[in-house]
C-alpha positions in Angstrom: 120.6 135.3 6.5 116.4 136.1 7.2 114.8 133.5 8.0 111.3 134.4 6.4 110.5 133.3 3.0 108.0 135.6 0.8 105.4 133.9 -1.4 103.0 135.6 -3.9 100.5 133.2 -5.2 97.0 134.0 -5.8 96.0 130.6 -5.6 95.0 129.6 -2.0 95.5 126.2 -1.9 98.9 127.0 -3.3 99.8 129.4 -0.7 98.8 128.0 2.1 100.3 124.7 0.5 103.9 126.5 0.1 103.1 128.0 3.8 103.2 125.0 5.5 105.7 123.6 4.0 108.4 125.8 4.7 106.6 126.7 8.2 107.5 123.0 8.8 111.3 123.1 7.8 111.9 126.4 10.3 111.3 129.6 8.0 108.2 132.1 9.1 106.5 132.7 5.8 104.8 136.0 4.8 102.5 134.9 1.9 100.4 137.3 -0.4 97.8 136.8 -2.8 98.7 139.7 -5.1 101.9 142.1 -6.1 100.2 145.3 -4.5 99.5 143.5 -1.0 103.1 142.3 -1.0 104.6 146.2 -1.7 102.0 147.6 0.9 103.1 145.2 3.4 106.6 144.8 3.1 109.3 147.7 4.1 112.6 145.2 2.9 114.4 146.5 6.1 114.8 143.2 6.7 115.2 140.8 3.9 113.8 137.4 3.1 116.1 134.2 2.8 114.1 134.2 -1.0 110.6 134.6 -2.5 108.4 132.3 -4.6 106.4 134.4 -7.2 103.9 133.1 -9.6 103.9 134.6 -12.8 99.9 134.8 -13.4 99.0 137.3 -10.9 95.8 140.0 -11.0 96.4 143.7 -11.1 100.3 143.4 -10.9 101.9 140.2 -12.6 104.9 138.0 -11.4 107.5 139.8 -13.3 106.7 143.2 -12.8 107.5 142.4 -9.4 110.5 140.8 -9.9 111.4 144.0 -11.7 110.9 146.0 -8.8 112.9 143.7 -6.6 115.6 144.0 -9.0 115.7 147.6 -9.2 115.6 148.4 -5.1 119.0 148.3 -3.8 117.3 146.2 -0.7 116.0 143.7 -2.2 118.0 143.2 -5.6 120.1 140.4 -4.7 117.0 138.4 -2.7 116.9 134.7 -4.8 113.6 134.6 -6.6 111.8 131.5 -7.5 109.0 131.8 -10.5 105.9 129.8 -10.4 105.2 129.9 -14.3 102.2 127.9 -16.0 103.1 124.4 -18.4 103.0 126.2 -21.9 104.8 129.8 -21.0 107.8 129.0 -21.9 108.1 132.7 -23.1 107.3 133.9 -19.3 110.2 131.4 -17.8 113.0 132.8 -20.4 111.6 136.5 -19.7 112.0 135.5 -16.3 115.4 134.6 -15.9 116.8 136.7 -18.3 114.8 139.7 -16.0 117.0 138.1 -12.7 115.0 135.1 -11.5 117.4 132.8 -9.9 115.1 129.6 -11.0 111.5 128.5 -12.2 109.1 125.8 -11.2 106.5 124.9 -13.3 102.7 124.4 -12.6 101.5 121.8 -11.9 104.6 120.6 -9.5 105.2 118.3 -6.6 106.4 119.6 -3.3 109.6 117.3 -3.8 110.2 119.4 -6.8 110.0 123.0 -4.9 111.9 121.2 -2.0 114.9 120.5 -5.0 114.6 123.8 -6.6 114.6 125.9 -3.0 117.9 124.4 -1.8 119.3 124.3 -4.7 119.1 128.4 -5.1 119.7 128.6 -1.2 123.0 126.6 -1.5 124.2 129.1 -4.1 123.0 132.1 -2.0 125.1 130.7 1.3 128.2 130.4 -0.6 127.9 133.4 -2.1 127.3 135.3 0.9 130.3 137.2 2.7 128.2 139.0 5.0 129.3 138.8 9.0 127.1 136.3 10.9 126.3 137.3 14.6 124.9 134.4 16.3 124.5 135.1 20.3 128.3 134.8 21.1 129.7 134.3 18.2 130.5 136.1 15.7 131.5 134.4 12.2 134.0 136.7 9.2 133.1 134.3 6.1 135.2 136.4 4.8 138.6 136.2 7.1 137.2 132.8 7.6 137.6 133.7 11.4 135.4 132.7 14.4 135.7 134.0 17.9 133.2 133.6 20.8 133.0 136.2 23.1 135.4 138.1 21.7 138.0 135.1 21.7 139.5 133.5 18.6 138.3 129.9 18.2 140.1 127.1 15.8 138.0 125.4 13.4 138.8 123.5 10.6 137.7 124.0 7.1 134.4 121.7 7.1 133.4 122.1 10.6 133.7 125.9 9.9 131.4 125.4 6.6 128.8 123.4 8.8 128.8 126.2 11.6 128.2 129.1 8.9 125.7 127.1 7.3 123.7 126.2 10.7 124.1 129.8 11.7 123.0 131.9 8.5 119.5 129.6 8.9 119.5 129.9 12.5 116.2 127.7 14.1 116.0 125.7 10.6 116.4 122.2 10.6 118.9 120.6 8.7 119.1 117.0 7.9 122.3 115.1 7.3 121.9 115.1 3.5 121.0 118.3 3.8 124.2 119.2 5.4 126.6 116.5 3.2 125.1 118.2 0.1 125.5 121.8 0.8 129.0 121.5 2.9 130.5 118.3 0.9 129.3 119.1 -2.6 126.8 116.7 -4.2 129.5 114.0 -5.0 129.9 113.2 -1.2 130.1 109.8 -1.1 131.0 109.5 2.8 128.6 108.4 5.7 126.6 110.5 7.3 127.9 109.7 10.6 130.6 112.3 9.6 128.0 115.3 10.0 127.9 113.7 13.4 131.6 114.0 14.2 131.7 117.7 13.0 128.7 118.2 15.3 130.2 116.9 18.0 134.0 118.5 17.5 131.8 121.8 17.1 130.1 121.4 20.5 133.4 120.9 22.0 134.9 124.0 21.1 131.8 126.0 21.6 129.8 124.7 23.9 127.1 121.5 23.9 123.9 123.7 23.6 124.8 125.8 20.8 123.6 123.0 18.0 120.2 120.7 18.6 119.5 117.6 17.8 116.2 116.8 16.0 115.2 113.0 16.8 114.9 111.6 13.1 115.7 114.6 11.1 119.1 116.6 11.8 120.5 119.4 13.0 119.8 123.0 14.1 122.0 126.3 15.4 120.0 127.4 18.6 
């Protein structure tokens, strides 16, 4: 999975406001004031992990973009968040009958977006059946197979879930929560210190430098 997230906002203090927020959890962020700058700039070979649109944009609005995104065979499965203003309701149910995967609405706390963001991204990593190739290893979510360097490796059920996840956001930090709620299902009830142990069987069989530690957060693939 990319691991740059698109915004379109033409608010500035917005933008930048969304930019350094997910600058800060380990995404790059490409962030565009307007519909047209965003289609001049991007050429979807690569595509992003999701992308935040406002609705209320100049020249070319939030859902004429999400239109196009939906129509290019590049980009039609990319998650889309709408940004949609207090009293459009009509533009939030336009929106996700058009293909948004979820809305936010203005005015909205970053805890909000932070809710809303992993929520969709949790859906879009299960979903996701795509080979990941991370230095040596190579991970089938499909066979449900890992080998490194060519070589078969044994994992069990959850500490394969935890390495996919770590490895489709490869350099984003994960904390434990983070990591209970996305590989143990919201219900988890269990201590953290079990992400611990599945770090620590993982480094085992794959080596100790292959997952970080971040002092006071969590976890990252390297």
């Amino acid at each position: 999975m990319s691991k740059f997230i698109v915004v379109v906002e033409d608010d500035e203090s917005i933008r930048e406001m969304l930019r350094y927020y997910f600058q800060s959890v380990g995404y790059e962020v490409h962030a565009y004031e307007s519909g047209e700058a965003l289609f001049e700039a991007e050429d979807w070979s690569v595509c992003p992990a999701l992308c935040i649109l406002d609705i209320m944009l100049p020249g070319m609005d939030g859902l004429e973009i999400l239109h196009r995104l939906r129509v290019g065979k590049a980009t039609e499965e990319v998650p889309v968040i709408m940004l949609t203003a207090r009293s459009s309701e009509i533009d939030r149910v336009t929106g996700l009958e058009s293909g948004a995967d979820d809305y936010v609405v203005k005015p909205f706390g970053i805890m909000e977006l932070q809710a809303r963001v992993k929520a969709v991204l949790r859906r879009t990593y299960r979903e996701d059946k795509q080979v990941i190739v991370c230095s040596n290893i190579r991970i089938d979510p499909a066979a449900r197979e890992v080998t490194q360097d060519g070589v078969k490796v044994d994992l069990t059920y959850k500490e394969f879930e935890l390495l996919r996840l770590l490895a489709a956001h490869r350099g984003v930090v994960f904390s434990r929560d983070d990591i209970l709620q996305t590989v143990w299902d919201y219900d988890y009830t269990g201590e953290t210190r079990t992400v611990d142990m599945h770090v620590k069987t993982l480094r085992q069989k794959l080596g100790d430098d292959i997952i970080s530690t971040v002092r006071g957060v969590g976890y990252k693939m390297n």
